[in-house]
C-alpha atoms as one frame of an Amber mdcrd trajectory, in Angstrom:
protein
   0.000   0.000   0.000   1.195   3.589  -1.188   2.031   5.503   2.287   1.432
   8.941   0.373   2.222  10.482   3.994   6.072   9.406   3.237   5.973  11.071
  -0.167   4.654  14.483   1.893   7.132  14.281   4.549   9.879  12.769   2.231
   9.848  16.172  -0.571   8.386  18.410   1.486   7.674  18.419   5.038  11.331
  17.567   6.537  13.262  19.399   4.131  11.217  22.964   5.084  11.625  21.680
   8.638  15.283  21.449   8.266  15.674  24.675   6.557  14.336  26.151   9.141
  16.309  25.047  11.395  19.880  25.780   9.417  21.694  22.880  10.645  22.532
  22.477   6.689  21.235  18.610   7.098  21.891  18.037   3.535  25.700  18.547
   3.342  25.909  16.700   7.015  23.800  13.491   5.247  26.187  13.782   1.772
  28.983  13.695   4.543  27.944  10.797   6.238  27.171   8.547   2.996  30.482
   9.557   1.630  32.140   8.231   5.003  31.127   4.958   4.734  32.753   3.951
   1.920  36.266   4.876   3.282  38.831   2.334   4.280  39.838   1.479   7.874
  42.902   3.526   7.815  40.889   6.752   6.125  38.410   6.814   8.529  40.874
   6.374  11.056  42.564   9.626   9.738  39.268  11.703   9.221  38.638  10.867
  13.163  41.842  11.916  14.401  41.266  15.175  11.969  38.203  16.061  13.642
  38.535  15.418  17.290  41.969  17.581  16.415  39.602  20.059  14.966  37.423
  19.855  18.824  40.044  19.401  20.578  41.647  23.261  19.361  38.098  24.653
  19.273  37.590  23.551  23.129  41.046  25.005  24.279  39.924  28.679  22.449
  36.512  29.108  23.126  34.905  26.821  25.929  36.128  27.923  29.419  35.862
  24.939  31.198  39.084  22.726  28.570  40.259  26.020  28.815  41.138  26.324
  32.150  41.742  22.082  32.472  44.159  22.290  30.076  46.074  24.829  31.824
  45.478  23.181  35.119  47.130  20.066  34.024  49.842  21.724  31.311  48.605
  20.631  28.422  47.781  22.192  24.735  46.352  21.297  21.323  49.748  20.778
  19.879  50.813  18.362  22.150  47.874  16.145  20.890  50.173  14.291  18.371
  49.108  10.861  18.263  46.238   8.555  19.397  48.490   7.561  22.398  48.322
  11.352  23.334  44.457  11.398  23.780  45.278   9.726  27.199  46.462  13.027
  28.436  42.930  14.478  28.566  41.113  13.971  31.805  37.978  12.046  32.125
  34.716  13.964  32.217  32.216  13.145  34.539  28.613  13.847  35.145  28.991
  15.632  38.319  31.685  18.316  36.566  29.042  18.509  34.266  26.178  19.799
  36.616  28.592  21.625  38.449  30.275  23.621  35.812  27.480  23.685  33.661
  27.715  27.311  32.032  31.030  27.137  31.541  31.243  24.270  28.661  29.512
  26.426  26.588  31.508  27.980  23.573  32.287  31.653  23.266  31.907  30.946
  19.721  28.575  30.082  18.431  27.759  29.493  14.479  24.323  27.919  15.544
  21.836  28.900  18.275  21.802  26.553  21.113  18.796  24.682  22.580  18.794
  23.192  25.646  17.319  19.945  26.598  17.587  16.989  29.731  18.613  13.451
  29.110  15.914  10.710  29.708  17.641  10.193  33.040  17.658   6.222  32.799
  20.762   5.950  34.805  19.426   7.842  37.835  18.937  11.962  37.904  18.670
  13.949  34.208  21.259  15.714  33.008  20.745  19.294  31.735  22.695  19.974
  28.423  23.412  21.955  25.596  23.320  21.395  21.795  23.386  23.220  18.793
  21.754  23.173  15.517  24.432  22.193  13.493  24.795  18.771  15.945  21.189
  18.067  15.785  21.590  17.924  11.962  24.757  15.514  12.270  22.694  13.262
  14.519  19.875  13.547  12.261  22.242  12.476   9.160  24.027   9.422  10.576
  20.573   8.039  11.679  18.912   8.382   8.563  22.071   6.750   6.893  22.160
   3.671   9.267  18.115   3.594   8.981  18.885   3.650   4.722  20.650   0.249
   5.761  17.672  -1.261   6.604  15.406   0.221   3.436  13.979   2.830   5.797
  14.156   6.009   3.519  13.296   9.709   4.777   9.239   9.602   5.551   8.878
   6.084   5.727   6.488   5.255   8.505   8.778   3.038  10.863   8.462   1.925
  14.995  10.841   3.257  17.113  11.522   1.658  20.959  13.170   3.884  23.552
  13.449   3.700  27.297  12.845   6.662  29.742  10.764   9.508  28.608  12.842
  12.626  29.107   9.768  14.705  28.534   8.123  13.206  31.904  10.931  14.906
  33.584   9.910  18.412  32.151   7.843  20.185  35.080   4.903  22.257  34.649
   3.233  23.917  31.480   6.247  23.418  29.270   6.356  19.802  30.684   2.685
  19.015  29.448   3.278  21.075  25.727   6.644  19.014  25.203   4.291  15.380
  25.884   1.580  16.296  24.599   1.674  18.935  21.471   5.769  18.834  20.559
   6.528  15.237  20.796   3.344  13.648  18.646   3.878  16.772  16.073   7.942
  15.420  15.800   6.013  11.933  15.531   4.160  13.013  12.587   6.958  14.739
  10.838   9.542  11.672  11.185   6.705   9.115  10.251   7.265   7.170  13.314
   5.598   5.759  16.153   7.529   5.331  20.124   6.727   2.652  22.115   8.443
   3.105  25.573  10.265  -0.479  26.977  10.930   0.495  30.861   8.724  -1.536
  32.892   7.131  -3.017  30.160   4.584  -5.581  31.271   2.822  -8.551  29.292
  -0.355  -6.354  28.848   1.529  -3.586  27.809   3.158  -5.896  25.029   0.004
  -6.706  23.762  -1.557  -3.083  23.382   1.467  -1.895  21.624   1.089  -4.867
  18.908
């Protein structure tokens, strides 16, 4: 059967949506299906290219790697070689709440948005992202769901675990659940069927 909702979302719908939202999707998914036909050792350099590339852009413009690296003596041009990478302290969740303001960049290209994990391994976590990351998530997932036949607009089932949008308090809480999340539903094609605490009865409603 002809899903002529796909064909909508597929020419039209998505590709307004991400215009509107100038995280330049299109050179980010061209990007990604170019990747995957590298070789190991290719890839290998492209990765050590870019986290060079975040690695610089922390040290200059995000206070927080600022300030590590001069805690601990360490710059961008000592990052040499993959062995090197184990000079760069660990980041934990904790620095993350605590220091919060201060990983965000001095130099923005994209504005950011702000959203809180699904908290499955105990409290949420408040971050930061921009557009132009949204779009690069948005591009590798279409490419591995392109593996599987799943093209942009096809209607496919999705299964998560916590929903991070119960976590939201209040008014903006209730819009995100109930008016924001089915209308991103509707434009990806898809349907969510939560998994924690998923009972026998539960199984059988969602099939």
């Amino acid at each position: 059967m002809k899903d002529y909702h796909a064909a909508l979302i597929n020419k039209w719908i998505f590709p307004y949506s991400i215009k509107l939202r100038k995280g330049d999707f299109n050179s980010k998914m061209d990007e990604a299906i170019q990747n995957q036909i590298l070789s190991r050792e290719e890839i290998r350099n492209l990765q050590f290219e870019k986290l060079g590339e975040l690695i610089r852009h922390a040290y200059n413009f995000v206070p927080y790697y600022r300030n590590t690296f001069k805690q601990i003596g360490l710059s961008p041009q000592d990052i040499r070689t993959w062995e090197d990478f184990n000079k760069l302290p660990i980041l934990t969740k904790a620095e993350v709440r605590e220091y919060n303001q201060q990983f965000l960049s001095e130099k923005q290209r994209t504005p950011l948005r702000k959203f809180k994990t699904s908290g499955s391994t105990g409290k949420p976590l408040k971050v930061f992202t921009s557009e132009i990351s949204i779009a690069s998530e948005y591009a590798v997932r279409f490419r591995a769901l392109n593996c599987y036949g799943v093209n942009i607009g096809d209607r496919f089932v999705q299964f998560l675990g916590a929903d991070r949008y119960s976590h939201t308090p209040g008014w903006r809480g209730f819009i995100d659940k109930r008016l924001y999340q089915p209308f991103k539903n509707s434009i990806f094609n898809r349907s969510i069927l939560p998994v924690n605490n998923i009972s026998e009865d539960d199984l059988e409603h969602q099939w």
